[in-house]
ZAPAVO-489647 format. One record per residue (C-alpha): x, y, z; residue number from 1. Coordinates in nm, 4 decimals, m for minus. Last residue first. Example, Ala and Ser with C-alpha at 12.3 -4.5 7.8 and 13.67 -1.06 7.14 Angstrom:
residues 2
       xx       yy       zz   n
   1.3670  m0.1060   0.7140   2
   1.2300  m0.4500   0.7800   1
end
This chain:
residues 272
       xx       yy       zz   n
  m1.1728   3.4051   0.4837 272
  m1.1508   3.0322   0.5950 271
  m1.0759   2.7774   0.3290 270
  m0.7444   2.7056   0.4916 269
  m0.9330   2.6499   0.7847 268
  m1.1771   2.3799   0.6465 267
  m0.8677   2.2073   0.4965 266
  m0.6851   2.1387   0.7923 265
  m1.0012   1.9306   0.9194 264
  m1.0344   1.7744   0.6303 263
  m0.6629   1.5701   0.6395 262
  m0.6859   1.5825   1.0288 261
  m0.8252   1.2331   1.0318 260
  m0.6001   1.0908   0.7883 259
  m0.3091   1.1206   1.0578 258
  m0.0565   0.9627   0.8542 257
  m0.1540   0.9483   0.5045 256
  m0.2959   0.6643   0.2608 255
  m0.2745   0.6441  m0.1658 254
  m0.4739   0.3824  m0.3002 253
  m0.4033   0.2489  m0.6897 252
  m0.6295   0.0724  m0.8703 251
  m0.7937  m0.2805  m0.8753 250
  m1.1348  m0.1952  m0.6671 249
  m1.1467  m0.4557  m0.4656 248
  m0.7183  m0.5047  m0.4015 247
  m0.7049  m0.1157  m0.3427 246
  m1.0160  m0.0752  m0.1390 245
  m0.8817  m0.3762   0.0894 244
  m0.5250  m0.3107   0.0592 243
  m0.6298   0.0658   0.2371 242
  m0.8112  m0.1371   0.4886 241
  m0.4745  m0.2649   0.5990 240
  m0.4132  m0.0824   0.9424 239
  m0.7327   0.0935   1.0307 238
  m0.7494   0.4550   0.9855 237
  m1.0495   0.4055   0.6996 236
  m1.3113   0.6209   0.9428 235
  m1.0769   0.8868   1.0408 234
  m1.1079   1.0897   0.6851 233
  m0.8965   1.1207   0.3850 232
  m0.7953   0.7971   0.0885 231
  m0.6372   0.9654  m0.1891 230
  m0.7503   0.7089  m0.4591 229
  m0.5906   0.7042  m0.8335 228
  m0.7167   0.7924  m1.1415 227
  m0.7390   0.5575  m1.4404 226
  m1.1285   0.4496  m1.3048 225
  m1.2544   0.8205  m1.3407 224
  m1.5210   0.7629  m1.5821 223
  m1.7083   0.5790  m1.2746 222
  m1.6338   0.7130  m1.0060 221
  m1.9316   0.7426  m0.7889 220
  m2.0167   0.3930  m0.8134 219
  m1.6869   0.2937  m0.7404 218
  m1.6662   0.4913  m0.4426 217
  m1.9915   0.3302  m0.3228 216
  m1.8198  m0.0542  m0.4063 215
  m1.5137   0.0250  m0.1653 214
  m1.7287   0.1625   0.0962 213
  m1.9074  m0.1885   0.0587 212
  m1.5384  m0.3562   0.0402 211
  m1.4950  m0.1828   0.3790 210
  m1.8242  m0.3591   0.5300 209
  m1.7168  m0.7286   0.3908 208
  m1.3607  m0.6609   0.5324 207
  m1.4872  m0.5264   0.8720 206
  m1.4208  m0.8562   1.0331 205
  m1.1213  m0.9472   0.8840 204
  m1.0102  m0.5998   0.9867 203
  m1.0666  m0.6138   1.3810 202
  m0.7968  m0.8671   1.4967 201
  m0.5452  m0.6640   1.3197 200
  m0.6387  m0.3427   1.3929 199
  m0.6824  m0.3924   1.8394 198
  m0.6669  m0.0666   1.9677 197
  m0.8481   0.1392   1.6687 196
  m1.1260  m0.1051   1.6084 195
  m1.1406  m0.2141   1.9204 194
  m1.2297   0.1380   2.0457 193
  m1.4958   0.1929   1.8272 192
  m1.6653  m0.1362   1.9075 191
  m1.6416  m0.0592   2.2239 190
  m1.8336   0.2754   2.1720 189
  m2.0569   0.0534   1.9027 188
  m2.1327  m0.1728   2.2294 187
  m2.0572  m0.5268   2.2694 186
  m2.1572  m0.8461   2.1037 185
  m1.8399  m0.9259   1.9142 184
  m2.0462  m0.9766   1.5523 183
  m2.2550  m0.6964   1.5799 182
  m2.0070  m0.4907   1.7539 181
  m1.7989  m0.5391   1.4464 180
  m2.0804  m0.4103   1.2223 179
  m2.1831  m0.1672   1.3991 178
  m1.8704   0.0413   1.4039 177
  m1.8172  m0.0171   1.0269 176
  m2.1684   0.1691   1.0412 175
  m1.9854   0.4476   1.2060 174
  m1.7222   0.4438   1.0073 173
  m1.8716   0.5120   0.6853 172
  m2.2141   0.4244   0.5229 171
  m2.4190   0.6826   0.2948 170
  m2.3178   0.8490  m0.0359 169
  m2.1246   1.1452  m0.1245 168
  m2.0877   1.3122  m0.5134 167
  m1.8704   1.5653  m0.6416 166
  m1.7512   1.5041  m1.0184 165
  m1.4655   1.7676  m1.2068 164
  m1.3264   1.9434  m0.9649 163
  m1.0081   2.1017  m1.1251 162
  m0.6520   2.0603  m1.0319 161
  m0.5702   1.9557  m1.3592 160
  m0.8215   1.6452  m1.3076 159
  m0.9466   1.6334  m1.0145 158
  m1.2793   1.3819  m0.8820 157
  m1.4032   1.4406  m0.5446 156
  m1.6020   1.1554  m0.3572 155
  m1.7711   1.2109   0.0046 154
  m1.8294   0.8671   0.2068 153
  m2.0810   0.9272   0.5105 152
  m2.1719   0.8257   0.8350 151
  m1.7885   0.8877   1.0133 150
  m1.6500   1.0299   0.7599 149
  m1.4729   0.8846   0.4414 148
  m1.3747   1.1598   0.2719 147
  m1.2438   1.0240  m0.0661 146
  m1.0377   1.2516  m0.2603 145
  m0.9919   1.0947  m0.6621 144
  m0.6424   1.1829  m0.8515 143
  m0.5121   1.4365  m1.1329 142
  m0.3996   1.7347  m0.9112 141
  m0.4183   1.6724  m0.5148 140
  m0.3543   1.9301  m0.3499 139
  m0.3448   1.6778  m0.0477 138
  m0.4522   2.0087   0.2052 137
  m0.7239   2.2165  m0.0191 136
  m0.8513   1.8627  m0.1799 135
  m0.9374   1.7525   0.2113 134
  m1.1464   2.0980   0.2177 133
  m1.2894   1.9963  m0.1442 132
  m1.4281   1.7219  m0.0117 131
  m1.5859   1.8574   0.3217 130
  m1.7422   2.0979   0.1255 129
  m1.7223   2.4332   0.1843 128
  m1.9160   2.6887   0.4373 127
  m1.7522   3.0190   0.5675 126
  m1.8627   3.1272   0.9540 125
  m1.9454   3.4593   1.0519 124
  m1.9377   3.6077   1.3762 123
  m1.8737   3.3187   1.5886 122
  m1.9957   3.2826   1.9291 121
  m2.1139   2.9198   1.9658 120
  m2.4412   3.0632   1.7903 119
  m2.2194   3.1451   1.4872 118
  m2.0955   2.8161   1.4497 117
  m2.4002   2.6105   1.5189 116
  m2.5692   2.8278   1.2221 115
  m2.3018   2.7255   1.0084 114
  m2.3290   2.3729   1.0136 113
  m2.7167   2.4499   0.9601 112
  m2.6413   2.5778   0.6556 111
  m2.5726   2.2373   0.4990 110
  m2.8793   2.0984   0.6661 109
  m3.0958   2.4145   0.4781 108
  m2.8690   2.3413   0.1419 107
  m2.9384   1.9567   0.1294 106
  m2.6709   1.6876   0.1632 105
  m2.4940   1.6254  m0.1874 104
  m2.1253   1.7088  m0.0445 103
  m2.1139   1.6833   0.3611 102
  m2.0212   2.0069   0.5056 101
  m1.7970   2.1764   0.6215 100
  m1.6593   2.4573   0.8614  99
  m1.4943   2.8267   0.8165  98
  m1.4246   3.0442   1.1234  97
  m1.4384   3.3586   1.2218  96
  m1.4167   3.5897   1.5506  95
  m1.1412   3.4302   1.7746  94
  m1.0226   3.5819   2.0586  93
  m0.6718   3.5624   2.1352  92
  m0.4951   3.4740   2.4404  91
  m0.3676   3.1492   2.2746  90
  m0.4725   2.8652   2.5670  89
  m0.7622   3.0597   2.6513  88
  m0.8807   3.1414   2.3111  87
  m0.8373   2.7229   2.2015  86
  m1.0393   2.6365   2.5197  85
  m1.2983   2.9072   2.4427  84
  m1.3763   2.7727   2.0946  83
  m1.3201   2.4346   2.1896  82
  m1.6047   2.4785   2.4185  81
  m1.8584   2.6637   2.2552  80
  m1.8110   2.3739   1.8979  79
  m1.9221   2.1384   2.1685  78
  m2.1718   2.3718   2.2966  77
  m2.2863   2.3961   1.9805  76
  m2.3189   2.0684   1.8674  75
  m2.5498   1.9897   2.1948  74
  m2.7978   2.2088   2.1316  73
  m2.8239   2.1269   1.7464  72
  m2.8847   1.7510   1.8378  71
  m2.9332   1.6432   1.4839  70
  m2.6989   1.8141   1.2381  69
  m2.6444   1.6396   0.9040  68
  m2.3089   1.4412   0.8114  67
  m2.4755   1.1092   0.8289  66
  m2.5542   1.1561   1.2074  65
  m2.4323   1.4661   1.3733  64
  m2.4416   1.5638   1.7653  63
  m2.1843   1.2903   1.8468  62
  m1.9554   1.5494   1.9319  61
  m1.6241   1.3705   2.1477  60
  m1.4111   1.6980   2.2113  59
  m1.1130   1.8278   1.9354  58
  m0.8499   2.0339   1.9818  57
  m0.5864   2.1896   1.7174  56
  m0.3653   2.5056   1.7185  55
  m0.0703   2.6492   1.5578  54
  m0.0917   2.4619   1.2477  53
   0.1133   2.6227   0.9771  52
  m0.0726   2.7954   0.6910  51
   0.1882   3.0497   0.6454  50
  m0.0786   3.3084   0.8018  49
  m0.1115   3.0825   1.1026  48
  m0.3640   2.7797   1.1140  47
  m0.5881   2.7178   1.4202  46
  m0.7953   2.3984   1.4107  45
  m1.1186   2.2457   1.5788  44
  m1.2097   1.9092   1.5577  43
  m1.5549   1.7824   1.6071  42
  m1.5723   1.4337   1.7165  41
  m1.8165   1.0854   1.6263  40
  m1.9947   1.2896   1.3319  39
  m1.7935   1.5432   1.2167  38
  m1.8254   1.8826   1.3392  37
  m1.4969   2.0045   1.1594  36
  m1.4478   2.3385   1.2686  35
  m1.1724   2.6109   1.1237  34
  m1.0445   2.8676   1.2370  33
  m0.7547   3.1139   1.0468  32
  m0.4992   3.3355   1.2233  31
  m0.3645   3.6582   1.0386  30
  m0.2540   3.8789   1.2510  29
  m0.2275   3.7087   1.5450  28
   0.1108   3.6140   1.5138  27
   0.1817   3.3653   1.7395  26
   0.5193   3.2566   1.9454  25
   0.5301   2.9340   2.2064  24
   0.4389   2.7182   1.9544  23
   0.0431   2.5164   2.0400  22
   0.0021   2.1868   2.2504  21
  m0.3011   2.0007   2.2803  20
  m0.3158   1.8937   1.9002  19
   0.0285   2.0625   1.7246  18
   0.2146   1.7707   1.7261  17
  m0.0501   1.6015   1.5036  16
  m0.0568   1.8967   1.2951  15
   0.3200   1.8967   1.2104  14
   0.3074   1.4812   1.0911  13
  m0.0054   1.6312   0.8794  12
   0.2248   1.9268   0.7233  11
   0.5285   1.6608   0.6659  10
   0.2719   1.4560   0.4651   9
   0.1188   1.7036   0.2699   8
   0.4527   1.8698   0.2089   7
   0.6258   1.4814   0.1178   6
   0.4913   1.1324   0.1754   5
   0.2665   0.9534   0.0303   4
   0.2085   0.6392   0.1290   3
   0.1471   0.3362  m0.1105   2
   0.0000   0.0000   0.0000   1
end
């Protein structure tokens, strides 16, 4: 399986050392937010004006199911606190933000990412697509982005740099969740857990459910086989599922370290 490695790389490697623990200089001048609400987390990042992470926290959300709002209370105070946390720990307030969205959900739940911003405190919050934000940190130029979130897979097609196809479709890590606490017998929070602590005793279980993501993406890319896959998202973090898409689908997958913070980067380089 493939990893890229270079400035996308060596800027996700930098993120990860960023989360909980910002540089001891700022300049304030020209910070950008960003929230990803997601839909097990929401992850909130602080880029300087080279783009460089200077901040990133995120706080357990599960106010979001298949990308679309449904506890609005809750998503907001979750989106409250990191927003205080991250002014606290900087000593700067912090006014806008940009978030996302999934692609191909309706415009009112679309907007309603932004409402929860602005009634955490924000002034104005930019929307994008969670796609295109993962396209704004792999820069990918002749390739497909999949998002694969934690209810949803989002599909981005680029040739030249240009987005050529957008489409999303349900079933992500949340029903990969279900499907090995169906056949464990414990909770989809244990479940969750499992699947990250214990990879190699969880995959041959979630083959059948990955080679269904697998199937979705081929669905939605279909004029685009001779591209290859940039894989984004927490959901496909799991040692080896990467060889699954690749070996199903018979074309190159490209993985990162720290896939989850692919989008999340994204949504605050697309703030204004």
């Amino acid at each position: 399986m493939p990893v890229l490695t270079g400035n996308s790389a060596e800027l996700l490697e930098l993120a990860a050392r960023r989360i909980g623990d910002p540089p001891g200089e700022i300049d304030s001048a020209a910070l950008r937010v960003g929230v990803d609400l997601g839909t097990a987390s929401c992850v909130l990042v602080v880029l300087d004006g080279q783009d460089q992470p200077v901040w990133i926290d995120s706080y357990p959300s599960g106010a979001l199911r298949d990308g679309v709002v449904v506890d609005f209370a809750r998503a907001t105070n979750t989106v409250r606190l990191l927003k205080q946390r991250a002014e606290e720990t900087l000593g700067i307030p912090l006014s806008t933000t940009a978030t996302a969205y999934p692609p191909c959900i309706p415009v009112k739940d679309a907007r309603a990412c932004t409402y929860v911003c602005e009634a955490a405190g924000f002034d104005h919050a930019v929307l994008v697509d969670e796609v295109s934000a993962a396209q704004r940190t792999l820069e990918v130029v002749d390739g497909v982005v999949v998002d694969v979130g934690g209810g949803s897979t989002g599909v981005g097609v680029f040739r030249g740099g240009r987005l050529e196809a957008l489409d999303d479709r349900a079933g992500g890590g949340h029903h990969l969740d279900l499907m090995l606490a169906g056949a464990l017998g414990i909770s989809a929070e244990q479940a969750e857990v499992h699947k990250r602590e214990r990879q190699e005793e969880a995959l041959p279980i979630l083959v059948p459910g990955l080679q269904r993501i697998a199937e979705s993406v081929r669905r939605m890319t279909v004029g685009a086989e001779d591209l290859p896959l940039h894989l984004a998202g927490g959901a496909l973090m799991i040692a080896g599922a990467g060889d699954v898409l690749a070996k199903y689908l018979e074309r190159p997958v490209m993985t990162y370290p720290h896939a989850l913070l692919i989008t999340p980067l994204g949504i605050a380089r697309s703030a204004a």
